[in-house]
C-alpha positions in Angstrom: 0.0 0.0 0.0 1.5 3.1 -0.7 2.1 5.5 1.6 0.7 9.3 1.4 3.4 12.2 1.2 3.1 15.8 1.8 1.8 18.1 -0.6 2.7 21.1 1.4 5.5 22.9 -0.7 8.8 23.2 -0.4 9.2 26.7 0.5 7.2 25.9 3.7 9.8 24.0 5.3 12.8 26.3 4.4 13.9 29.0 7.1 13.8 32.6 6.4 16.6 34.2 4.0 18.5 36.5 6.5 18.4 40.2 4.8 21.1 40.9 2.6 23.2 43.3 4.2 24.9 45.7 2.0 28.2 46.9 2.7 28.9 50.5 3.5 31.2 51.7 0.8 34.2 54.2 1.7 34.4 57.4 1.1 37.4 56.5 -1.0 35.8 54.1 -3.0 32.8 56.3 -3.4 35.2 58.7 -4.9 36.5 56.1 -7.6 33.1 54.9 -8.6 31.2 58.5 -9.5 34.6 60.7 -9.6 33.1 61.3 -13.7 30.6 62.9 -11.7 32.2 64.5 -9.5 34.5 65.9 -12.0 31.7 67.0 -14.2 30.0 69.0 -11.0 33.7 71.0 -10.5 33.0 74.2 -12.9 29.5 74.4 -10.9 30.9 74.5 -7.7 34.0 76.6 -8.5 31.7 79.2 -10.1 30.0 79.4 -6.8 33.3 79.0 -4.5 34.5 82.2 -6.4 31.0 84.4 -7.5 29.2 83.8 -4.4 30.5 82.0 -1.5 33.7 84.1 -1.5 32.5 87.1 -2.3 30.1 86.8 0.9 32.8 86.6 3.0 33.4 90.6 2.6 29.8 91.2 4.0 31.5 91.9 7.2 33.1 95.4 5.3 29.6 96.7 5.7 30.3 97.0 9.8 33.7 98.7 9.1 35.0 102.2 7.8 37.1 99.9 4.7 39.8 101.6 2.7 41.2 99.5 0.2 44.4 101.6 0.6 45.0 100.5 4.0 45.7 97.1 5.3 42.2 94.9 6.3 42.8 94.8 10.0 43.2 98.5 10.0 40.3 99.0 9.5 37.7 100.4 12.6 35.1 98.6 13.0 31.7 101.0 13.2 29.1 98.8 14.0 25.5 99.8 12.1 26.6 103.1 11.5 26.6 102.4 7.4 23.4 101.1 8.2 21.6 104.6 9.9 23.4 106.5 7.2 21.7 104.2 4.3 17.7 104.2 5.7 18.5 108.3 6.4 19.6 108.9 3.0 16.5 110.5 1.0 17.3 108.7 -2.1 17.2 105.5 -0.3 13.5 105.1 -0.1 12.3 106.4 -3.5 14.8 103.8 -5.4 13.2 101.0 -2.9 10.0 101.7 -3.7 10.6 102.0 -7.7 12.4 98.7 -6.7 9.4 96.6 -5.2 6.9 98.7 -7.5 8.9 96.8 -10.4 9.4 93.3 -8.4 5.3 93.8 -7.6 4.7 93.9 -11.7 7.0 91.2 -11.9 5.4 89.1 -9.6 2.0 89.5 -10.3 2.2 90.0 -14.1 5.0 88.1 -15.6 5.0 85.0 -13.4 1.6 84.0 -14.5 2.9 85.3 -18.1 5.1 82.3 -18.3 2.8 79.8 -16.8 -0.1 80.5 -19.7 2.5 80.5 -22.4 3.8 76.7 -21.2 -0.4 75.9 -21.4 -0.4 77.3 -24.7 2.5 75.8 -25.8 1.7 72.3 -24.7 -2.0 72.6 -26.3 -0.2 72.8 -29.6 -0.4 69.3 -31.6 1.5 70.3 -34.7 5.2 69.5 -34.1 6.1 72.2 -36.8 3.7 74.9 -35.7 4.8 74.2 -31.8 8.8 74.1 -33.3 8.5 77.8 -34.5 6.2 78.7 -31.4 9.2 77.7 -29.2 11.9 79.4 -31.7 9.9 82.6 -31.3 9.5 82.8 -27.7 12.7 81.5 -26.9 15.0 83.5 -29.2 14.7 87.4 -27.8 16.3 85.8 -23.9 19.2 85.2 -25.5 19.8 88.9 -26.4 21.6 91.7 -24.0 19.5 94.4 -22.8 20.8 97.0 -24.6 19.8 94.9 -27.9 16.6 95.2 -26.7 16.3 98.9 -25.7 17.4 99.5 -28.6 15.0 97.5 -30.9 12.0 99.5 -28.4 13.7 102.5 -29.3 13.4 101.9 -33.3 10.0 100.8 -32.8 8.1 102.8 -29.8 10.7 105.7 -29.4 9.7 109.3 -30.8 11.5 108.8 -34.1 10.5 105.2 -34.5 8.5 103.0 -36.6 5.2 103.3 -34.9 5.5 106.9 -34.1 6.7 107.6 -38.1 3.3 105.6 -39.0 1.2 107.9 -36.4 2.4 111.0 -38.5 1.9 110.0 -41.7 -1.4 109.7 -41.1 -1.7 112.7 -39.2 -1.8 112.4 -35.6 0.9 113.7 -33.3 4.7 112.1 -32.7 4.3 109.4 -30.3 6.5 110.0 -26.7 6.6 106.3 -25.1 10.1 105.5 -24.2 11.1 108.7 -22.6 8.0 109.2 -20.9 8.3 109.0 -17.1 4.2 108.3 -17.3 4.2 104.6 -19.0 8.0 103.9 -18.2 6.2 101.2 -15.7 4.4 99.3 -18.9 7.3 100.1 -21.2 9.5 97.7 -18.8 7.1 95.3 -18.8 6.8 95.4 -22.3 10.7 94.6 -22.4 10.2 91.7 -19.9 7.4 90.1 -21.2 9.2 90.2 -24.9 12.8 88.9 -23.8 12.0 86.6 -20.7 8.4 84.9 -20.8 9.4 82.7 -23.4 12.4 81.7 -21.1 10.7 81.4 -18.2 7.9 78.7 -19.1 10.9 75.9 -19.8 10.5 74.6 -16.2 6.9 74.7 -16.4 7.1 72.6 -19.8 9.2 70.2 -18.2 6.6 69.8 -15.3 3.9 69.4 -17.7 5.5 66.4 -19.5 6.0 64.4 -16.4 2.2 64.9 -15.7 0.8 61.0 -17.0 -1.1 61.4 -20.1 -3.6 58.6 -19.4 -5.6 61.1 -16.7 -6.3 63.5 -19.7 -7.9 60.0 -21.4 -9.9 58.9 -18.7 -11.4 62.3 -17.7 -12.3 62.7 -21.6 -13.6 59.7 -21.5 -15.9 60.6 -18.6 -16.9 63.6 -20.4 -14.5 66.4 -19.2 -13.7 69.0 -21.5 -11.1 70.8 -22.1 -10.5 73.5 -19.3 -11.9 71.1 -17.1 -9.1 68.7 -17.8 -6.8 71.8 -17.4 -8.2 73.1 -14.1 -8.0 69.6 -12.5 -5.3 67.7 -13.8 -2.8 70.2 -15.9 -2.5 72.9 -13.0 -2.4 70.0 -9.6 -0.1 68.7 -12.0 2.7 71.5 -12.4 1.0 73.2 -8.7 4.5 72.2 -7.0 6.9 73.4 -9.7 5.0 77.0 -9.4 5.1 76.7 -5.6 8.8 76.5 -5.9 9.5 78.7 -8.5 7.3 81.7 -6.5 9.3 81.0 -3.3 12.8 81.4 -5.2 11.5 84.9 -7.2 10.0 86.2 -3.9 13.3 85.7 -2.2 14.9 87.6 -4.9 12.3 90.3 -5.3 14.9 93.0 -4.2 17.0 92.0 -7.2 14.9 93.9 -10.2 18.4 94.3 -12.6 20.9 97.1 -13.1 21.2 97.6 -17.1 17.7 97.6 -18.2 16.8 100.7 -15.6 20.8 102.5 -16.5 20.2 102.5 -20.0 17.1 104.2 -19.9 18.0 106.5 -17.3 19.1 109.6 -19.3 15.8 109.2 -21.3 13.3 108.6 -18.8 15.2 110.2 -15.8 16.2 109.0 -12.7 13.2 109.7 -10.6 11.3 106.6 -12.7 14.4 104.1 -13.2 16.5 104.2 -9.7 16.2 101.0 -8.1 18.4 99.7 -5.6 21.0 98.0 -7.8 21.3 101.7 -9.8 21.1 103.4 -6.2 24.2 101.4 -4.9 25.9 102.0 -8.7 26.0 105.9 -8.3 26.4 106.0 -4.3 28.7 103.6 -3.5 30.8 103.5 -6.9 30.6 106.6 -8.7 29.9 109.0 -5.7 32.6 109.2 -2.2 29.8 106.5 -0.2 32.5 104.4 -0.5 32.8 100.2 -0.5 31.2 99.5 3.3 27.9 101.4 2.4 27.5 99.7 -1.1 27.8 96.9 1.2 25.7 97.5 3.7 23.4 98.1 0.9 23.6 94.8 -0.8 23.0 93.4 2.6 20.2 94.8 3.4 18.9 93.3 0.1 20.6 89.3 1.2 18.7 89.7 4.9 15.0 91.0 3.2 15.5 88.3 0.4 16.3 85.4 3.0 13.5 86.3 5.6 11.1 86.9 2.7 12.4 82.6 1.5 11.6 81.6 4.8 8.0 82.9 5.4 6.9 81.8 1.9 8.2 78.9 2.3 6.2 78.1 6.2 3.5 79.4 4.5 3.8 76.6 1.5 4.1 74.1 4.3 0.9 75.3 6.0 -0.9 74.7 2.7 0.5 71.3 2.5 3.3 71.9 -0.3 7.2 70.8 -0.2 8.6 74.1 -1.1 12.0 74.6 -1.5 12.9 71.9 1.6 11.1 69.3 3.2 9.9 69.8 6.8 12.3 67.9 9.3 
């Protein structure tokens, strides 16, 4: 008579596998594995060793009476006193105020600027029509602001284009680009023509990680196409935005130097000094000298981080990552 066996299987009477433990690699042999890596990340790192990092250092002339003619330890310490002498200086406050007048329009105009164009952009089916879209949008950041000046001067500037068409049919010369009045849209104008186009890449890149089979199934359930846009395409690209409007408020201080001195013979100073100018023609050109530049520039590091900080608690109270994750 035969005798019955067990069916249970095989695995059922093996022990547990321990884990695999993985051995911790040295630092050493981390360094012979991704030194390609490494090597490739060197010119990115030196650039900020030497542009920013370094540079940062000298902060601490802005609590000193500097002279570069004397030796650095020479030089007295003065505490905040380049600080008093920048808030009490009258020009001080109108060039901050031109300065977060222009951040503001920045902000609130040419932020959302970039975000409709990448929507635009990604709407487009035709490969060639999208191909030129992007050459066109794309092609004016890659030109130096006094390019571009110059091409709103030839077009918008009393002996331009559009002013030579007004005449000719009889109306008067037009005044636009030396006109203290509309200087505010004019540099908008000038942003939205060399830096939209520019600024929707990131936002393009967030839209094409976003999983194209949602747009199928909410089509299929009868969603059209701003519905599918409003619930899929903007939660989609919601934390690339976040991030992006944390990094621009943290540098909303920082509104650019050449745009505003180029056009400050024209316009005058009263509409184009912001703070970058302000520093320019106090510290540099005028007898300020280096530690009140510096202080200046300061000032603008300490606004910029506290301003990164509370946008980014505030993107953590609405549940977003922001720049860094919450410990």
């Amino acid at each position: 008579m035969a005798t019955l066996q067990s069916t249970a299987p095989p695995e059922a009477d093996e022990a547990p596998r321990p884990p695999v433990v993985r051995r911790k690699r040295t630092v050493a042999q981390r360094f012979r594995h991704d030194w390609p890596l490494l090597l490739l990340a060197l010119p990115v790192v030196a650039h900020l060793m030497i542009f920013h990092y370094w540079p940062s250092l000298w902060n601490i002339i802005a609590f000193m009476d500097y002279s570069p003619y004397r030796p650095f330890w020479e030089n007295p310490f003065v505490g905040f006193a380049w600080f008093e002498r920048l808030f009490n200086d009258p020009y001080f406050t109108p060039a901050l105020l031109n300065t977060l007048k222009f951040a503001a329009l920045n902000l609130l105009c040419m932020f959302p600027l970039s975000v409709v164009l990448a929507l635009a952009m990604n709407s487009i089916i035709s490969l060639k029509v999208r191909s030129t879209f992007q050459s066109v949008v794309y092609l004016p950041h890659f030109f130096s602001w006094v390019l571009v000046v110059t091409v709103f001067v030839q077009v918008l500037g009393a002996d331009g284009l559009v002013s030579n068409w007004i005449m000719d049919g009889g109306g008067e010369r037009l005044n636009f680009t030396s006109n203290p009045d509309t200087f505010l849209f004019l540099v908008w104008l000038q942003w939205a023509w060399k830096d939209a186009g520019w600024g929707m890449i990131i936002f393009l890149a967030a839209l094409a990680s976003i999983n194209p089979s949602l747009y199928e199934a909410a089509a299929s359930d009868g969603a059209g196409r701003w519905r599918r846009m409003w619930h899929i395409t903007l939660p989609g690209i919601r934390p690339v935005i976040i991030l992006l409007l944390i990094l621009q408020i943290g540098g909303i201080l920082s509104v650019g130097f050449e745009q505003y001195q180029l056009q400050r013979q024209a316009v005058g100073y009263q509409a184009t000094e912001v703070l970058d100018t302000y520093v320019y023609y106090q510290s540099i050109v005028g007898n300020q000298g280096e530690s009140f530049g510096t202080a200046a520039g300061l000032f603008k590091g300490v606004i910029g981080l506290i301003l990164i900080l509370v946008a980014n608690k505030i993107a953590h109270r609405l549940g977003e990552q922001g720049i860094y994750q919450k410990s």
